[in-house]
N, C-alpha and C positions, 0 to 999 in steps of 0.2 A: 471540652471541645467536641467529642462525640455525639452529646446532649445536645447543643448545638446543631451540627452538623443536619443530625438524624430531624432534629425540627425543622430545619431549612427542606429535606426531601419531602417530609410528611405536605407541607405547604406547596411544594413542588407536583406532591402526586396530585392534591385537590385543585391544583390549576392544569392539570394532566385533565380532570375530569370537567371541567367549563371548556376548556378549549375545544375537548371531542363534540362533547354537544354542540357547541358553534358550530363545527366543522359539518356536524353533521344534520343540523335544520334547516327546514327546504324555505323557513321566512328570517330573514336574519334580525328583523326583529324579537322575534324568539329566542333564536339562539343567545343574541344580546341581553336579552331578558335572564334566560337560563343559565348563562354564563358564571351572574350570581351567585351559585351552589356555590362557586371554589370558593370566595371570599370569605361567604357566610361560614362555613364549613371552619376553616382557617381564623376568623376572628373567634367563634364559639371554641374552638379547643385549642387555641392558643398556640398556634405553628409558627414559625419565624418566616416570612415574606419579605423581602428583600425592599419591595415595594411598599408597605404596611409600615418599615420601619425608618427608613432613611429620614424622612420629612422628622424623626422627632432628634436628628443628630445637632441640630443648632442649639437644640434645650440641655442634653447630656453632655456633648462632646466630651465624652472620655473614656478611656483604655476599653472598657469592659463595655460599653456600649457597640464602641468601631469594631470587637472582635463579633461579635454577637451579628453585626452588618454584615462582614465579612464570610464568617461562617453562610448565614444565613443565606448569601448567595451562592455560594459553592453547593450548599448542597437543593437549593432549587433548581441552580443547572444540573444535576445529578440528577434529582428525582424527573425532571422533565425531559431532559434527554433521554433518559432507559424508559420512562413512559412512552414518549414519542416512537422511539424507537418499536418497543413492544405491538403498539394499536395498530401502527404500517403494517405489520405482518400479519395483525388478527382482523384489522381491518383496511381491506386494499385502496376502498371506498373514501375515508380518511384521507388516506397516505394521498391519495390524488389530487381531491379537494385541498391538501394542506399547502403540496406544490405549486397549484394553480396560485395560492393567495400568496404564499412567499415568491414567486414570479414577479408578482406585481411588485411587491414591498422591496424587493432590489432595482424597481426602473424609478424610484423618489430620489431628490437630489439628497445629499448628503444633509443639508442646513433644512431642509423639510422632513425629515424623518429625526431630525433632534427637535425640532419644533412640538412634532407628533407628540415626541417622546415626553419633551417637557410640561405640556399640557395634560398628559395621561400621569402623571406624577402627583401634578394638583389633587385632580379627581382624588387618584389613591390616598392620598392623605387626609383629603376634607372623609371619604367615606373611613377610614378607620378611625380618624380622631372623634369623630360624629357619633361612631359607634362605642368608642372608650369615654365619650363624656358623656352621653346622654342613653346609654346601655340600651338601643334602638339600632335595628338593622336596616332602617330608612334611608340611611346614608350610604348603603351598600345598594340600595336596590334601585336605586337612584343613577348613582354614579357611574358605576360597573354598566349599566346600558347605555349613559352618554358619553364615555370612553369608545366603547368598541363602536356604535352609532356613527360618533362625528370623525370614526378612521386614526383616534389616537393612538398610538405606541405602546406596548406595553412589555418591557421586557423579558419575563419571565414565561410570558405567555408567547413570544416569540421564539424564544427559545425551545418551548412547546410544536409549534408549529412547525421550526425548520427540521427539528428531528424528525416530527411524524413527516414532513418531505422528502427526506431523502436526501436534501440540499445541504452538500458542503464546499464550502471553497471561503478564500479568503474575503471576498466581496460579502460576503454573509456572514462571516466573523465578523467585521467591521460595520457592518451593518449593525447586529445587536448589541457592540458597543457605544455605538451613538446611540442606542436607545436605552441602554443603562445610564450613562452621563444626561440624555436628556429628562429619565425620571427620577432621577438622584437632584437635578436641579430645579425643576415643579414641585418634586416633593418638599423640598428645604425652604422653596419661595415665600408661603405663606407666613411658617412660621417664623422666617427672617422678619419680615415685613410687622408682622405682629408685636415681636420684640422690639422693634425702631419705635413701634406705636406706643407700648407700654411704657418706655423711658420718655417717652416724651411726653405721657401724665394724660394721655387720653385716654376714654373706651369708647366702644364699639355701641352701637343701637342696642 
């Protein structure tokens, strides 16, 4: 469980480090771009990402998978809350930036911030599984910029952000659990869909 745990934070800190640099590039293109690091960082050594792994629970579904999910989120909100928290004090500049964009991310209806969420989900899974099948960080470099680009959701990285804000309240609890449920369900979409496809004796191009 510890094991666990402590891999959910490590994954937690490398999205500690893509958020900052969003937070803090004056083209957000860039920072989109740059954001990249956490992923890349997190698939190469092997962290447990919350986000990374859900999309492959329709394939496993069992005991030792859903704890390993489970874990894995606890301790990304661990390591990204005491990240978040940390940079607001070392960097005030951050902490500003973070509220200004969590500001906004609480005036989206509730069914468009699960939308967000579930479409940043996809990404997340086409770019890890793209990276676990074809040993290519293309699908990281890719996706991870049209996530943050098209204003996707990303939970982990949210959680990131409201820490380094400052922002607590219930409305922002509830907020990043709609965008947990919205990438827990983008992430499992494909691979659903894919399975319907295999029993029914087709492939793919």
């Amino acid at each position: 469980m510890l094991k666990k745990i402590c891999s959910g934070i490590a994954a937690g800190v490398c999205i500690c480090l893509g958020g900052a640099v969003y937070l803090a590039a004056e083209s957000k293109v860039v920072g989109a771009i740059l954001f990249s690091v956490a992923l890349l960082c997190i698939c190469y050594k092997g962290y447990a990402l919350f986000t990374g792994k859900v999309g492959y629970v329709p394939e496993t579904h069992d005991r030792e998978s859903n704890s390993v999910l489970l874990f894995a989120l606890l301790g990304n909100a661990i390591g990204t809350v005491l990240g978040g928290w940390v940079l607001r004090l070392a960097l005030p500049n951050l902490g500003a930036a973070a509220e200004t964009l969590c500001a906004a991310k609480l005036l989206q209806p509730w069914w468009a911030t699960l939308v967000r969420g579930c479409f940043c989900g996809i990404l997340m899974y086409l770019a890890v599984s793209i990276y676990r099948d074809n040993k290519t960080p293309l699908g990281i470099l890719f996706c991870i910029p049209v996530f943050i680009l098209s204003g996707f959701e990303h939970s982990i990285a949210d959680i990131f952000y409201f820490a380094a804000s400052g922002i607590v309240s219930l409305r922002a609890f509830g907020f990043l659990w709609l965008v947990i449920l919205g990438n827990a369900a983008g992430g499992m979409l494909l691979p659903l869909l894919n399975g319907l496809w295999n029993k029914g004796g087709r492939h793919g191009a």
